[in-house]
Backbone bond lengths (Angstrom), bond angles and torsions (degrees), N, CA, C in turn:
res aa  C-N    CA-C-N  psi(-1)  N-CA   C-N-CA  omega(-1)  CA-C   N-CA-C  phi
1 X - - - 1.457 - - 1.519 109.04 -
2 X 1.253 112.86 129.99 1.800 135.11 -172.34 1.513 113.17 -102.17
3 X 1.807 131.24 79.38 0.901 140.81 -162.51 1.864 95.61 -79.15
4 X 0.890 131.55 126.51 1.618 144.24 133.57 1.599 124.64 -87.01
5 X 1.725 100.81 124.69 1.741 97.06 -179.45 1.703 93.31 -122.32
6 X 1.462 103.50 158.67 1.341 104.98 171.32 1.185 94.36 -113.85
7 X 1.479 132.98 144.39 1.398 129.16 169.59 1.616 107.37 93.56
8 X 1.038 142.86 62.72 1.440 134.87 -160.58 1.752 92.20 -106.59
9 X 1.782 101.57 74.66 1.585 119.09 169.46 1.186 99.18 -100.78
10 X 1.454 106.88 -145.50 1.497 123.01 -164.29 1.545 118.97 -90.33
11 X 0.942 111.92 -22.13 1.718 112.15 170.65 2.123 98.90 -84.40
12 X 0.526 97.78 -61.91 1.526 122.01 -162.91 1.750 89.35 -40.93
13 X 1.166 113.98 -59.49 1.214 115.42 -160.21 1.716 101.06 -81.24
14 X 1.265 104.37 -13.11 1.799 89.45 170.15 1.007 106.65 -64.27
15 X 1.774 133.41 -42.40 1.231 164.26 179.18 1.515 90.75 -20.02
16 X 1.624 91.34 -72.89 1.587 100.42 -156.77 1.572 111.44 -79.53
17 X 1.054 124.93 -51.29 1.467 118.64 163.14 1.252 128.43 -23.85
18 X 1.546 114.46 -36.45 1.883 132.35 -148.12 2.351 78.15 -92.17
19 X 1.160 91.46 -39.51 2.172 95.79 -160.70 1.205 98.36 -110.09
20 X 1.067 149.47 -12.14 1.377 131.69 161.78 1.347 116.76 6.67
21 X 1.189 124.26 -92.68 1.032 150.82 178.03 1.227 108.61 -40.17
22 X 1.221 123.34 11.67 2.103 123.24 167.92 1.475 114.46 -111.57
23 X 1.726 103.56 -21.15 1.391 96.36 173.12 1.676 110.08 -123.13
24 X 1.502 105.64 165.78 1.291 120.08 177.32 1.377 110.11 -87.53
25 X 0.855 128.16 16.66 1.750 128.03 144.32 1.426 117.43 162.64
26 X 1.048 112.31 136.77 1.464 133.51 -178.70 1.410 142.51 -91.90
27 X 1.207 116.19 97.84 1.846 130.81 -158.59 1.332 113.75 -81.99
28 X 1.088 125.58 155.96 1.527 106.09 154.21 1.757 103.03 179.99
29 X 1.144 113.78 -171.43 1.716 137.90 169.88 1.537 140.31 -71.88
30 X 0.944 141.71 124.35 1.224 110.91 -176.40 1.966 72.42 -155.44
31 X 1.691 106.61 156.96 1.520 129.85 159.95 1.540 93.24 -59.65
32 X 1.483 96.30 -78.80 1.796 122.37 -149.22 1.201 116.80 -95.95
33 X 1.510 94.44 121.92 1.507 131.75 -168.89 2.213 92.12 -45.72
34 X 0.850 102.15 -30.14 1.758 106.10 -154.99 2.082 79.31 -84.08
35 X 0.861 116.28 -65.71 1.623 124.64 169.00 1.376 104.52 -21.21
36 X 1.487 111.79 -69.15 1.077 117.20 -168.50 1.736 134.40 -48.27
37 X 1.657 93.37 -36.11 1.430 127.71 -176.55 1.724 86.11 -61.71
38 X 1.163 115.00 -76.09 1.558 135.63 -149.46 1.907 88.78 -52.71
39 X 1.415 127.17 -46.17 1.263 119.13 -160.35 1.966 100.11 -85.76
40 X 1.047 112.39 -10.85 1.191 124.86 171.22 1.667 123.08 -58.29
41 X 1.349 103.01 -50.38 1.175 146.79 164.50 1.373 114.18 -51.80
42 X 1.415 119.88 -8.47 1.562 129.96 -148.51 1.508 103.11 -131.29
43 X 1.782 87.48 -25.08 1.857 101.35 172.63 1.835 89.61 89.26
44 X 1.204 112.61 41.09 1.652 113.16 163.38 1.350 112.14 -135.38
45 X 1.312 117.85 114.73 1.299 136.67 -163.51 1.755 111.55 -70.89
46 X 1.641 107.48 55.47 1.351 114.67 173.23 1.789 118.54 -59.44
47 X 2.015 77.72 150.11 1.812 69.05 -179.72 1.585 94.48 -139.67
48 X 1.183 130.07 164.46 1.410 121.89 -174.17 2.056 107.72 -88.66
49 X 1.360 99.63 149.78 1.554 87.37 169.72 1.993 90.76 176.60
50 X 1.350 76.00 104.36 2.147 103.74 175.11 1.493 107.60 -59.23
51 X 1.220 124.80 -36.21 1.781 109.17 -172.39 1.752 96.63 119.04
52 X 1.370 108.54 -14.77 1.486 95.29 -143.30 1.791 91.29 -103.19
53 X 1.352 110.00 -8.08 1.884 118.56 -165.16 1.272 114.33 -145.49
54 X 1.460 138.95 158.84 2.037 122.30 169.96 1.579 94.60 -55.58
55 X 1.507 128.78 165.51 1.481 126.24 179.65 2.032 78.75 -109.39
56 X 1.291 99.19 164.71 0.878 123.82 -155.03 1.591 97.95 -89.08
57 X 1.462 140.37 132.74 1.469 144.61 -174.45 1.440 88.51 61.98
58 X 1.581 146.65 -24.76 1.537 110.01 -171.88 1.642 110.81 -59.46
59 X 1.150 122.16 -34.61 1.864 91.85 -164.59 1.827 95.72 -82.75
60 X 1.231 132.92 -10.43 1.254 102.55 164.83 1.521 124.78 -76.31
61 X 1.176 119.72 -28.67 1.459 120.25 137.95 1.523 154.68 -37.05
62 X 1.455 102.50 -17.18 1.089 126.36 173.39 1.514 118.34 -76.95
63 X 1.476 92.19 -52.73 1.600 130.62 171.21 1.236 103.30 -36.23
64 X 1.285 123.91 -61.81 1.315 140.41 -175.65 1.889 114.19 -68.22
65 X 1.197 126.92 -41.60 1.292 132.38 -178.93 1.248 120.37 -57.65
66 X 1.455 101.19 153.66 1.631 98.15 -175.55 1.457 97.73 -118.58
67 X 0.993 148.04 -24.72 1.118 158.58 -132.17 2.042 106.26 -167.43
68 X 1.398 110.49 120.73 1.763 114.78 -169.31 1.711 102.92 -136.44
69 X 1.170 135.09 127.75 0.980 170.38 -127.57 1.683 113.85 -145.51
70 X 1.266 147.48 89.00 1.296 143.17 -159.78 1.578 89.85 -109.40
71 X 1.447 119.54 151.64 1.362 109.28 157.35 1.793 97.32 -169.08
72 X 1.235 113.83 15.97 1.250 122.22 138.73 1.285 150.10 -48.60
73 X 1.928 121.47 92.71 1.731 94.15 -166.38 1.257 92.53 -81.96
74 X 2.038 80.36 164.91 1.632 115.40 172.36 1.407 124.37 -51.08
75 X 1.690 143.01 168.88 0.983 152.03 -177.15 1.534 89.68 -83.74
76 X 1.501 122.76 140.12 1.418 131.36 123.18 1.343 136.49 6.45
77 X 1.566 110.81 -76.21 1.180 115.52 -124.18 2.401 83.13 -162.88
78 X 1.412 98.76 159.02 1.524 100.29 165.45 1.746 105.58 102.73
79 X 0.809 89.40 153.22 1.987 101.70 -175.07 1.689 96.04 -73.49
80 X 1.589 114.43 149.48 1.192 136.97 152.51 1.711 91.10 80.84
81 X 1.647 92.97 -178.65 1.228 70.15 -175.73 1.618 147.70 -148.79
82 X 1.217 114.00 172.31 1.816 132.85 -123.55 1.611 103.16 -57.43
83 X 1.260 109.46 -4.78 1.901 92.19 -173.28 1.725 94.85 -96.01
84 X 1.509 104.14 140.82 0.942 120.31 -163.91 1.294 125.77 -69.47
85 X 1.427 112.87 -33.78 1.570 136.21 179.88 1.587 99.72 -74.66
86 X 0.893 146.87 -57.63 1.693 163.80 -158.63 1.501 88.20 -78.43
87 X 1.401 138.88 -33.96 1.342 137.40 -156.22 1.644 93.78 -88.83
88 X 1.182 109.79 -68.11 1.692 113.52 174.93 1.299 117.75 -91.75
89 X 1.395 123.12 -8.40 1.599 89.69 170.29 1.538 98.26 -161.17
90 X 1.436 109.26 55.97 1.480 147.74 129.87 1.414 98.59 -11.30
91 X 1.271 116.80 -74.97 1.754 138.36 -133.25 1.800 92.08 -93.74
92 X 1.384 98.76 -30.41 2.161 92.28 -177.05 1.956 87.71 -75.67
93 X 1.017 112.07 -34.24 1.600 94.41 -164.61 2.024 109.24 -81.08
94 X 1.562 113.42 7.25 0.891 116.14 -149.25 2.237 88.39 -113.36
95 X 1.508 81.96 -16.01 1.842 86.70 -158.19 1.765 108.68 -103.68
96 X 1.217 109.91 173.64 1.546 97.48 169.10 1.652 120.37 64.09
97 X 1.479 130.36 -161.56 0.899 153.83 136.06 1.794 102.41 -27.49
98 X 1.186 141.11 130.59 0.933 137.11 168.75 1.235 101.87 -115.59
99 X 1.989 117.11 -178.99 1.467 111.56 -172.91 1.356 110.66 -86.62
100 X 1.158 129.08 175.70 1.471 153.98 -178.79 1.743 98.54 -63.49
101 X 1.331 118.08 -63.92 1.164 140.37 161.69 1.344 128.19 -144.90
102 X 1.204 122.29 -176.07 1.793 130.82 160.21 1.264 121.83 -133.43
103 X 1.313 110.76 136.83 1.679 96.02 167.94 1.659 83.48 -112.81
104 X 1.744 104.16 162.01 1.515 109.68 156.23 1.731 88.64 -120.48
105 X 1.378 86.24 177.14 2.305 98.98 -175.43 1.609 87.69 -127.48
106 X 1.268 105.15 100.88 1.538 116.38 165.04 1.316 115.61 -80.74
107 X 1.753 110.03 -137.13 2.021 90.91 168.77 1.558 86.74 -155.33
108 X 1.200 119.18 178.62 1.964 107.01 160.45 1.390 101.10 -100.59
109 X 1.192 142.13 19.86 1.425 121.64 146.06 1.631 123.23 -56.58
110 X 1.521 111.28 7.53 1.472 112.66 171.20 1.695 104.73 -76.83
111 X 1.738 119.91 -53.14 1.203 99.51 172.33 1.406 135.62 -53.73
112 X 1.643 115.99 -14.14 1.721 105.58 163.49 1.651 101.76 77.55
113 X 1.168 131.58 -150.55 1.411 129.86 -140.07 1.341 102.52 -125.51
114 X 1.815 126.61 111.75 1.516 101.71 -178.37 1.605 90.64 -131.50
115 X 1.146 99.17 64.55 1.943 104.44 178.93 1.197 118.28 32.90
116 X 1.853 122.91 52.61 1.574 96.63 177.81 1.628 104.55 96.88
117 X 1.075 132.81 -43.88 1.497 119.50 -149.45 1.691 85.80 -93.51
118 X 1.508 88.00 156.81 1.455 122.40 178.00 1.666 98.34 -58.72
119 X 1.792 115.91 145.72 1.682 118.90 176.79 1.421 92.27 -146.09
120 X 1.121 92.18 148.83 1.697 101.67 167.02 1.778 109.66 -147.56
121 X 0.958 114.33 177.19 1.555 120.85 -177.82 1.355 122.50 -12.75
122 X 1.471 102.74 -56.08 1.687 121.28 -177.79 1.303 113.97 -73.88
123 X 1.686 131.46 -17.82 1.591 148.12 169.76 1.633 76.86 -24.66
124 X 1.832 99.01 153.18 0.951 119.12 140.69 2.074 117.27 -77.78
125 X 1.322 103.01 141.30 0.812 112.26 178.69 2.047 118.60 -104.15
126 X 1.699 97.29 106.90 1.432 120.65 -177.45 1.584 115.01 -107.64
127 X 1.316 126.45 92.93 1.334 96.30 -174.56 1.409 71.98 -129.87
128 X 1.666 101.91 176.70 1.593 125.91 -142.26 1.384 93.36 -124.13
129 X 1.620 108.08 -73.13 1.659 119.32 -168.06 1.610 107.69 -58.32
130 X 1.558 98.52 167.40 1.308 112.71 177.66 1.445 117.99 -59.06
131 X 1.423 117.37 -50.52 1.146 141.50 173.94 1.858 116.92 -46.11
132 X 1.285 105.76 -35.28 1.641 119.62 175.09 0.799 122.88 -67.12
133 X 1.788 107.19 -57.63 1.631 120.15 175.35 1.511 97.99 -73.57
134 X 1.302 140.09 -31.38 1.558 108.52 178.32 1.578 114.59 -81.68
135 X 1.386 115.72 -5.61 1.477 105.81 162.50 1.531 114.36 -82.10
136 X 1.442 130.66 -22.58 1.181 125.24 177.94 1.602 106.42 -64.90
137 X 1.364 129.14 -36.47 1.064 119.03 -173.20 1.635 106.05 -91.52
138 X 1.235 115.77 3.18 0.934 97.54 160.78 1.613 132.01 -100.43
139 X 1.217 114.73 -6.99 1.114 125.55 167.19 1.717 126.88 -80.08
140 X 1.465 103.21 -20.11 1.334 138.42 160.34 1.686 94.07 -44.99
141 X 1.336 104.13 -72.21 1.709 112.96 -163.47 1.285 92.37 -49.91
142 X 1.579 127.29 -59.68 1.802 113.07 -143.96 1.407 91.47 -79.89
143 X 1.001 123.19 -27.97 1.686 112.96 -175.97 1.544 108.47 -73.54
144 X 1.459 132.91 -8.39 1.280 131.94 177.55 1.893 102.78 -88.47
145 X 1.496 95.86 -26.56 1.776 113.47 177.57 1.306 116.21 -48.78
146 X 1.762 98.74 -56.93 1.184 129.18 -168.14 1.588 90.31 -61.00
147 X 0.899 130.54 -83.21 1.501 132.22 -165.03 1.343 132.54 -54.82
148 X 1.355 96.73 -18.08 1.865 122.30 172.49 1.529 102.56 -60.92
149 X 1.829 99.80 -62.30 0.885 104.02 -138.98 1.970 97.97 -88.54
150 X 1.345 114.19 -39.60 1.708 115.49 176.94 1.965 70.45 127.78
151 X 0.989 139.18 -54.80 1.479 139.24 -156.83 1.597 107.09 -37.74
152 X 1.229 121.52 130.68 1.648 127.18 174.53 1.514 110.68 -56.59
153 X 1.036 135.72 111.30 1.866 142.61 166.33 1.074 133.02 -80.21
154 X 1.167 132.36 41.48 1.472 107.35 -154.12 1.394 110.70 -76.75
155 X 1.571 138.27 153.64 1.526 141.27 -174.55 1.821 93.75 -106.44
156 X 1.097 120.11 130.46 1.227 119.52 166.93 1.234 138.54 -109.21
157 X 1.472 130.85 77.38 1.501 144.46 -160.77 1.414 88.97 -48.48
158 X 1.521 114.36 119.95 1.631 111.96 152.65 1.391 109.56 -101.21
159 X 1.379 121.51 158.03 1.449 121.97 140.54 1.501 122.99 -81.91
160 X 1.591 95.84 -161.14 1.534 100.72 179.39 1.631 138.92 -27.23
161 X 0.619 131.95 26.42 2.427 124.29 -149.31 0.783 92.03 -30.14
162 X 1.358 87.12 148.80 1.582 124.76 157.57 1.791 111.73 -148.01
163 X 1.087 118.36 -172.53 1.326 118.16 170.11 1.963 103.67 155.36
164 X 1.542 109.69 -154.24 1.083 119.82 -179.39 1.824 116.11 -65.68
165 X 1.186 122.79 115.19 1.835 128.01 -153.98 1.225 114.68 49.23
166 X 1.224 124.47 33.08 1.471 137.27 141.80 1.330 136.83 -94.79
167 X 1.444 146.08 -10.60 1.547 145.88 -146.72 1.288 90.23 -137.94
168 X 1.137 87.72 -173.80 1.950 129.48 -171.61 1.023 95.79 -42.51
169 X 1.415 124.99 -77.85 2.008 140.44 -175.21 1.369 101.15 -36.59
170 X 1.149 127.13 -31.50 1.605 109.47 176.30 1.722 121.17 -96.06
171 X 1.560 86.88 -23.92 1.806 92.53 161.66 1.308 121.03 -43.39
172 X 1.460 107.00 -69.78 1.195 125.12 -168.86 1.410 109.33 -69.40
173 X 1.281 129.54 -39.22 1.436 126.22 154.36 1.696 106.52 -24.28
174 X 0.885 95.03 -82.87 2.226 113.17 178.23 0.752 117.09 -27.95
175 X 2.069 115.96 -45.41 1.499 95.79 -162.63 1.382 97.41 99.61
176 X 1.157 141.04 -13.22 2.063 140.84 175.65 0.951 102.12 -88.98
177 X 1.516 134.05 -19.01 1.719 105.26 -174.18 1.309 125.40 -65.75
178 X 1.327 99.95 155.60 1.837 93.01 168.59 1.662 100.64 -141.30
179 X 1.188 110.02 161.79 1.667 129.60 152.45 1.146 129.16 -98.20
180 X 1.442 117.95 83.30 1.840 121.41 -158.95 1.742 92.15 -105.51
181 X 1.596 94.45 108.88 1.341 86.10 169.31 1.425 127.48 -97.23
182 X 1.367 144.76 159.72 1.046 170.02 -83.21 1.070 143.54 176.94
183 X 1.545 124.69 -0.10 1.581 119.20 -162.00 1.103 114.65 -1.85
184 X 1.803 142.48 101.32 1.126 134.40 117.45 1.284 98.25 146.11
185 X 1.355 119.32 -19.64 1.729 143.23 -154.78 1.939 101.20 -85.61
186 X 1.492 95.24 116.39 1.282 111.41 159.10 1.493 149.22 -111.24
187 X 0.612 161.60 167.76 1.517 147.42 144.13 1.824 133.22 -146.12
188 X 0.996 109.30 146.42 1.378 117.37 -161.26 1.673 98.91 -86.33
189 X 1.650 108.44 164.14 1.480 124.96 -169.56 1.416 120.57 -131.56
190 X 1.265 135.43 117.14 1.746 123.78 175.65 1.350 91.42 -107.06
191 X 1.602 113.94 130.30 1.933 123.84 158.11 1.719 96.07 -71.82
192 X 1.432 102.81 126.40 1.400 113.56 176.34 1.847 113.64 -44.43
193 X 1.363 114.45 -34.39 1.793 124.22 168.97 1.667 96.08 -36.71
194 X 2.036 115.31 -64.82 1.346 100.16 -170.51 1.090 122.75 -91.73
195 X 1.223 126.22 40.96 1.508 140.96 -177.82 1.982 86.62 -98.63
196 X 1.367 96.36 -67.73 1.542 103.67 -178.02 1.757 106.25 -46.27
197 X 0.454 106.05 -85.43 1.760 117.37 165.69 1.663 102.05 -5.92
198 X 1.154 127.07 -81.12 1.303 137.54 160.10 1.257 118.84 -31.95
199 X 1.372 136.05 -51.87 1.272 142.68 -165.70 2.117 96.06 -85.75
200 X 1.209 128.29 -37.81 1.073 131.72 176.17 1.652 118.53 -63.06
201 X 1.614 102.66 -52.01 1.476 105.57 164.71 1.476 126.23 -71.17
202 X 1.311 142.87 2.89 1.046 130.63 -169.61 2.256 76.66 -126.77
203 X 0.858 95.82 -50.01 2.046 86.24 -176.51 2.021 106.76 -33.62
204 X 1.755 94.42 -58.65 1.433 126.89 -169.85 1.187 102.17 -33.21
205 X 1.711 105.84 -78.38 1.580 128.33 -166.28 1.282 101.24 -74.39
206 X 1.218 128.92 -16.79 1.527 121.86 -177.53 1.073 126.72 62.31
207 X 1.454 122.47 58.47 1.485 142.09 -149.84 1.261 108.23 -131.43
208 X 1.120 125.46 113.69 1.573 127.41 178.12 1.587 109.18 -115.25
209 X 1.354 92.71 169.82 1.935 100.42 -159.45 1.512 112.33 132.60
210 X 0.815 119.95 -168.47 1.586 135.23 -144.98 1.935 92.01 -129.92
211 X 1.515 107.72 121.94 1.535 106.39 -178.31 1.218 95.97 -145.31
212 X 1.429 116.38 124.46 1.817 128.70 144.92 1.505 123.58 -41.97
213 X 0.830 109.91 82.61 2.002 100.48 178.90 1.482 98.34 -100.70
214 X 1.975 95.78 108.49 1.438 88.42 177.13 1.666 90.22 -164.29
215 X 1.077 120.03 174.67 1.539 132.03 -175.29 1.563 100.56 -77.86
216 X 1.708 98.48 171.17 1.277 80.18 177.93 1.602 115.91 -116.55
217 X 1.341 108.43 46.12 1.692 101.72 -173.37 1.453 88.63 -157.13
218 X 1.636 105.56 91.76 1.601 104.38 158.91 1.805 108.11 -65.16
219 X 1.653 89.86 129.02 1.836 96.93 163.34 1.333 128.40 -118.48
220 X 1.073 135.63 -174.90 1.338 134.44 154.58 1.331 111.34 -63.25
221 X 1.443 128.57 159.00 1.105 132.49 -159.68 1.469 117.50 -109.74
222 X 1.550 115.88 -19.81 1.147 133.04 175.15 1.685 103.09 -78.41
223 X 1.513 127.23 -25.23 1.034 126.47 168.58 1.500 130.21 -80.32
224 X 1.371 110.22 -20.17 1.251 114.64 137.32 1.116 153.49 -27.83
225 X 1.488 112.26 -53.20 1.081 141.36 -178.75 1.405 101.83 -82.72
226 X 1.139 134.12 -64.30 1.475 132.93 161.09 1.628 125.77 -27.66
227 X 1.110 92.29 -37.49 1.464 102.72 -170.12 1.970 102.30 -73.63
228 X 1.559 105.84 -48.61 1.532 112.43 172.23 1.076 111.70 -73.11
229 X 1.729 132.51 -18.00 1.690 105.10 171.32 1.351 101.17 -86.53
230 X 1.491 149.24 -22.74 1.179 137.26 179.51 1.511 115.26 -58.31
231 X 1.470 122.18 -50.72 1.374 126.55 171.06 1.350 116.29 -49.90
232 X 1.667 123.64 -34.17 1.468 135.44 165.83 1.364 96.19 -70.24
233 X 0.947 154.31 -19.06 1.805 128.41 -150.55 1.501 119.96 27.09
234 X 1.694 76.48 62.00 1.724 80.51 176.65 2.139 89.54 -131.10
235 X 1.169 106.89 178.01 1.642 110.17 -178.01 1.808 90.85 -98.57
236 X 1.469 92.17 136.31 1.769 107.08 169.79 1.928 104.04 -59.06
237 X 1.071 112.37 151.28 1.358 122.03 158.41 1.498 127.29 -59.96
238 X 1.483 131.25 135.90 1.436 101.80 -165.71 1.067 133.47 -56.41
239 X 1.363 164.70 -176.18 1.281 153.69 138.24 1.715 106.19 -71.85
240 X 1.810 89.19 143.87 1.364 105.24 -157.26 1.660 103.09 -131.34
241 X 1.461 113.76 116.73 1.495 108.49 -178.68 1.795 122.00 -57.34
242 X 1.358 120.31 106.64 1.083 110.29 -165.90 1.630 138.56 -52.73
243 X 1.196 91.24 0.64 1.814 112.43 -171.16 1.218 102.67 -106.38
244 X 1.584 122.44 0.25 1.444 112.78 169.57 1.363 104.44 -128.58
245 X 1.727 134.93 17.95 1.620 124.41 169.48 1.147 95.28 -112.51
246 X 1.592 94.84 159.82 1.381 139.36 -152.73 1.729 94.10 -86.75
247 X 1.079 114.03 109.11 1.331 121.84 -171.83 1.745 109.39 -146.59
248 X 1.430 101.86 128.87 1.413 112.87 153.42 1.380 114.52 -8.81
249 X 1.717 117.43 138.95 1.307 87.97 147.88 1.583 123.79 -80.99
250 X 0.965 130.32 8.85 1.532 140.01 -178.09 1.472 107.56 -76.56
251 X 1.451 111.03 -63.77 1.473 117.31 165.06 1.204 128.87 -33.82
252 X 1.557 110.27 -62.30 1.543 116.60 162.92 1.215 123.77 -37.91
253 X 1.212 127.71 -37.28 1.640 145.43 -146.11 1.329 78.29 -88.66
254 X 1.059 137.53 -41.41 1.567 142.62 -163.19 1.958 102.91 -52.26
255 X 0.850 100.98 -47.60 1.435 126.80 -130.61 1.908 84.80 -107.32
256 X 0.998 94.33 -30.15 1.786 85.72 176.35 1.903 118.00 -79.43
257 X 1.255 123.61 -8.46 1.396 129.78 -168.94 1.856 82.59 -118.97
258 X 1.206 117.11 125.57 1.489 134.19 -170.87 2.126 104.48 -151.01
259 X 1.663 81.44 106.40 1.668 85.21 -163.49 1.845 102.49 -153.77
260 X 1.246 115.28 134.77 1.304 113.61 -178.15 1.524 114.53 -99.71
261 X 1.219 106.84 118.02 1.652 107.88 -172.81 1.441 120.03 -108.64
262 X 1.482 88.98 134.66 2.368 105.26 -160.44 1.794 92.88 -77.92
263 X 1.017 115.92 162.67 0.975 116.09 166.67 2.063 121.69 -134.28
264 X 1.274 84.34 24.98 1.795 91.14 -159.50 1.478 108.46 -94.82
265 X 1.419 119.01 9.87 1.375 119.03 134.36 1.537 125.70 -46.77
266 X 1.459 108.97 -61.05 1.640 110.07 -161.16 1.542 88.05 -78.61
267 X 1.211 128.31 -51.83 1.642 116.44 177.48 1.692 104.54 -49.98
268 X 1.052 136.85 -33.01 2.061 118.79 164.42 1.411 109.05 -70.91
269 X 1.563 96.69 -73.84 1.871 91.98 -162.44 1.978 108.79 -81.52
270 X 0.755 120.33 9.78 1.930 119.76 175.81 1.548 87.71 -112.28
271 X 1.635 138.76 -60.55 0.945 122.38 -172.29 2.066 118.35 102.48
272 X 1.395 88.54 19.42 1.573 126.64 -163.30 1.733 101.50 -82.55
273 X 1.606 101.25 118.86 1.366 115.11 -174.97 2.015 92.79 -105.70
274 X 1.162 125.97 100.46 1.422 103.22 176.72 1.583 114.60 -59.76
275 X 1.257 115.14 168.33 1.548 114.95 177.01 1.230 98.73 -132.03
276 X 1.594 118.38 39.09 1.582 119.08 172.79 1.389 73.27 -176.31
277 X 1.015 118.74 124.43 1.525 123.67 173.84 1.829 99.52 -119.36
278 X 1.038 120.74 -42.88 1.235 124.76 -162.74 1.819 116.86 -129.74
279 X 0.908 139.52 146.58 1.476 142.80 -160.98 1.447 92.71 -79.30
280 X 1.485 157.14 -29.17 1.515 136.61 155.69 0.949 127.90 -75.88
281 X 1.423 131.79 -28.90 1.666 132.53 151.20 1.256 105.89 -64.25
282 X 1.512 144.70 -22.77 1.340 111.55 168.59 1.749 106.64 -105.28
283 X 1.256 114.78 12.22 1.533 90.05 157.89 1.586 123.87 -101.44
284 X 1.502 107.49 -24.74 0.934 110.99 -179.66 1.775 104.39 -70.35
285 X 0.964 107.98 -22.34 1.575 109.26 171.40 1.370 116.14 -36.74
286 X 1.752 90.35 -84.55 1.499 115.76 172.50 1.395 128.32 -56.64
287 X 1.061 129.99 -16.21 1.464 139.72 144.24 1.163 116.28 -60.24
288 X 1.146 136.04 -55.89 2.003 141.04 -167.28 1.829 78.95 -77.73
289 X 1.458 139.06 -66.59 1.400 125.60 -164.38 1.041 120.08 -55.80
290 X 1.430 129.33 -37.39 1.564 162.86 -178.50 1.804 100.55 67.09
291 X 1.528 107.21 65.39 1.260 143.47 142.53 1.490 139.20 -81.02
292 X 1.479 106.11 6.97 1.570 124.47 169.72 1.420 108.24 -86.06
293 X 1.252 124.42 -4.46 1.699 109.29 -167.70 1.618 101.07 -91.21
């Protein structure tokens, strides 16, 4: 089996690290030439490709795959349309041998803002930012793929990441954490481990559809943070009224869509045991393992 990834970042590559060992060789994406070297090095036959041109050997690579992996976001902005892989090399996934299946890794910032209340699959989908609506249409495309083509799709709603040099423990290491409080404001978390997990069971079984991959206890976020400096014995950062810090507008944008996301789809039809279900079993995890660095 001939795995292809587009995007060989930080979810993706837990992906591939965690299964290695299921396929007979491993393709994928990278921007940077210096990236590229390093995944080379890893015995993964990276190739560069920006979004902006075909990358060079990907569609004969494609050709070859049994199994494709998207984790590239969509463009903004521009005619036709915005996902990058489908834009240039649409036509390799369309020709030949096609794959076994696909997953792409979307996000649930497609459902957008439903005050707090619980969403799952069937949510109407409201999102505001630029970034939302170009993932809706992009998930639009692979699910039109999926059906074109007979090929399995699955779209994979993530939440928040985190994982190893990702979370709280390294915030607070830095000096970045904060406690932005919120009246009422929650948000949900996937440990990059069950991202992999997710992306393996729906590739595997060859199951396409629309899946929540997310923990199962949206919290406040300032409690978060509390929760990882106590396990450090270190003091939380103060709490900070969120309507008066100095924030990105990106950050902010965060903080305006407030929605609790089910996840007991992918636990029926994927068959998905999380191994971080909740933000204190997985920090205290990764703290006692010393898997936060």
């Amino acid at each position: 089996m001939r795995l292809f990834v587009f995007g060989l970042g930080y979810s993706a590559l837990a992906f591939v690290r965690r299964n290695r060992g299921r396929f007979s060789a491993v393709g994928g994406t990278t921007r940077s030439p210096e990236k590229a070297d390093a995944l080379r090095a890893e015995g993964i036959e990276a190739v560069l490709f920006d979004g902006t041109r075909p990358g060079e050997g990907v569609g004969a690579a494609l050709r070859e795959a049994t199994f494709v992996l998207q984790s590239i976001a969509p463009s903004e902005a521009g005619a036709g349309t915005n996902d990058p892989v489908l834009k240039w090399h649409g036509a390799d996934l369309m020709v030949g041998r096609k794959p076994m299946a696909v997953a792409y890794l979307s996000t649930v910032g497609v459902y957008g803002d439903h005050g707090g209340a619980w969403v799952d699959e069937r949510a109407r989908l409201k999102p505001k930012s630029a970034r939302s609506l170009a993932r809706v249409a992009a998930e639009e495309a692979w699910t039109a793929y999926g059906a074109e083509t007979g090929v399995p799709t699955a779209i994979l709603r993530l939440s928040g990441i985190y994982g190893p040099g990702r979370n709280g423990f390294v915030n607070l290491a830095e000096g970045s954490a904060k406690r932005l409080v919120k009246p009422g404001q929650v948000f949900n978390r996937i440990h990059v481990e069950d991202i992999a997990s997710a992306t393996a069971a729906a590739l595997f079984s060859r199951t396409g559809g629309v899946f929540n991959i997310t923990d199962d206890e949206p919290a406040p976020p300032q409690d978060v943070v509390a929760f990882a400096a106590g396990l450090m014995g270190v003091e939380p950062p103060p709490e900070q009224d969120f309507a008066a810090a100095e924030l990105s507008p990106m950050a902010r944008s965060f903080y305006g869509e407030n929605k609790r996301v089910a996840n007991g789809k992918s636990k029926r039809d994927l068959g998905l045991v999380y191994a971080y279900p909740d933000y204190r079993t997985a920090l205290t995890r990764m703290w006692t393992e010393g898997t936060w660095r």
